[in-house]
C-alpha positions in Angstrom: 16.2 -13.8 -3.7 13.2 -12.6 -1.7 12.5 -9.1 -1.8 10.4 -7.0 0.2 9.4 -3.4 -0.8 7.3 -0.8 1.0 6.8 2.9 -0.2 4.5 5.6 0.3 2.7 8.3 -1.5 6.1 9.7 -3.0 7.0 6.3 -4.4 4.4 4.0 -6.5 5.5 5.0 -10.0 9.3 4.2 -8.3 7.9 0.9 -6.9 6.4 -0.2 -10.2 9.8 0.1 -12.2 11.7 -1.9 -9.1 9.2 -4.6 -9.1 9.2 -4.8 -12.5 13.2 -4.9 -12.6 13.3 -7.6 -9.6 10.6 -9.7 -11.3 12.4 -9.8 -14.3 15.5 -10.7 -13.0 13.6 -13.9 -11.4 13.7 -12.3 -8.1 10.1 -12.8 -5.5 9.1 -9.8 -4.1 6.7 -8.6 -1.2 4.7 -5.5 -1.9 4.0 -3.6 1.4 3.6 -0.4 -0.6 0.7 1.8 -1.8 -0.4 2.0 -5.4 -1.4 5.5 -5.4 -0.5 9.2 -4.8 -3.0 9.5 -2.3 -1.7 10.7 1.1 -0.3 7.8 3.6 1.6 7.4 6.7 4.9 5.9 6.1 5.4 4.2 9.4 2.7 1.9 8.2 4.5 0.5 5.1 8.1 1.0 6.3 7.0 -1.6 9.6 6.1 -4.6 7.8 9.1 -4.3 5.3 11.6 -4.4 8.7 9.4 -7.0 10.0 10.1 -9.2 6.9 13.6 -8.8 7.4 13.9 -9.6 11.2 11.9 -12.7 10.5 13.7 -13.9 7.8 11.3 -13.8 5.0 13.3 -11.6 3.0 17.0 -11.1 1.9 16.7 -7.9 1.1 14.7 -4.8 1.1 13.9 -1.4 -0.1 11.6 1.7 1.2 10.7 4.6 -0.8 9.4 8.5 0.9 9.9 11.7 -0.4 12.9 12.3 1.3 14.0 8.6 2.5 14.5 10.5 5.8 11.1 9.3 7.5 11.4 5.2 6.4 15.0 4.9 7.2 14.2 5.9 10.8 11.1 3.6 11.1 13.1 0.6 9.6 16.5 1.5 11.5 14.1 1.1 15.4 14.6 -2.6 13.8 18.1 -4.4 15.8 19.0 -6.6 12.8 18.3 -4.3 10.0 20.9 -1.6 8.8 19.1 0.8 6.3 20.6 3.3 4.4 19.8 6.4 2.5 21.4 6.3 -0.8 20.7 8.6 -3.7 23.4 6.9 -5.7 24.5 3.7 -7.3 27.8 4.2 -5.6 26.5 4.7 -2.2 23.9 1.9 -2.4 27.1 0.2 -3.0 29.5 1.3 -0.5 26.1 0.5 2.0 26.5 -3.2 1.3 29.9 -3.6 1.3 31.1 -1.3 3.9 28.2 -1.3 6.3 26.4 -4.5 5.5 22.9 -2.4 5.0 20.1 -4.9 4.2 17.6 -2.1 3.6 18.0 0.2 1.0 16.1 3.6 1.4 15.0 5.5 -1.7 14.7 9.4 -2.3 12.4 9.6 -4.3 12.4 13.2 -4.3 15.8 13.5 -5.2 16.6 10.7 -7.4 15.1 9.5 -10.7 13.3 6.3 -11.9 16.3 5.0 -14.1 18.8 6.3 -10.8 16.8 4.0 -8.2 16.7 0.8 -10.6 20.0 1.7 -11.1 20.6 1.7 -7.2 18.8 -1.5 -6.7 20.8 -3.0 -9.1 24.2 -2.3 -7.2 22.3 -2.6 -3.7 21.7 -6.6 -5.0 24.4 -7.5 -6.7 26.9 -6.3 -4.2 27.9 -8.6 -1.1 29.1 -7.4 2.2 33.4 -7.4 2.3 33.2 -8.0 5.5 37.2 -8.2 7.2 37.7 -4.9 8.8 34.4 -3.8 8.1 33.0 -6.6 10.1 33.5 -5.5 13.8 32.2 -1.9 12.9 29.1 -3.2 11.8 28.5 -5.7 15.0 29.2 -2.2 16.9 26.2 -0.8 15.0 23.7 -2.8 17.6 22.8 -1.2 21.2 22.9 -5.2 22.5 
């Protein structure tokens, strides 16, 4: 599966243990994220990750910010991705099979390292039920 990840100043040490967990799970990831503590704007790395959705050149996706709050606005301006704050494996979850998200947005404020693999894990592995949850999530677009 192709990956793409984007994080801020809140996130490297989150993004290092995700990659590493994708990677060794055979997965190809895209690193829009920063390596470094040092001060960034999130809009800048959360764009790019939306934009590899909406053109296809990832399945999935995940955003890390201190509070997930910032990213999964930037990425949600996006028609065809859903993103969805999670600060649990169950939620992350519930967000792919209820909701069909396609962009999972990390806390990392609020959740731990072994809690966000943990939710990336579940984000992945869980496919969209679809049935009754189908229409809602078409009603999710403005178009």
């Amino acid at each position: 599966m192709n990956i793409s990840i984007g994080n801020d100043h809140a996130g490297p040490d989150y993004k290092f243990a995700i990659v590493k967990f994708l990677e060794d799970q055979g997965h190809q990831i895209t690193n829009h994220g920063t390596d470094t503590e040092n001060s960034v704007d999130y809009p800048d790395f959360a764009h790019p990750v939306a934009q590899d959705i909406v053109k296809g050149k990832a399945d999935l996706a995940i955003v890390i910010c201190g509070s997930a709050q910032g990213v999964s606005m930037t990425v949600n301006k996006y028609e065809q991705v859903r993103g969805a704050v999670c600060w649990t494996k169950e939620i992350a979850g519930l967000a792919r099979q209820h909701n069909d998200a396609n962009i999972l947005c990390i806390p990392a404020r609020f959740t731990s390292i072994p809690q966000a693999v943990a939710m990336v894990e579940t984000f992945i592995q869980t496919p969209f039920e679809g049935g009754r949850h189908e229409g809602r999530v078409k009603k999710i677009s403005c178009s």
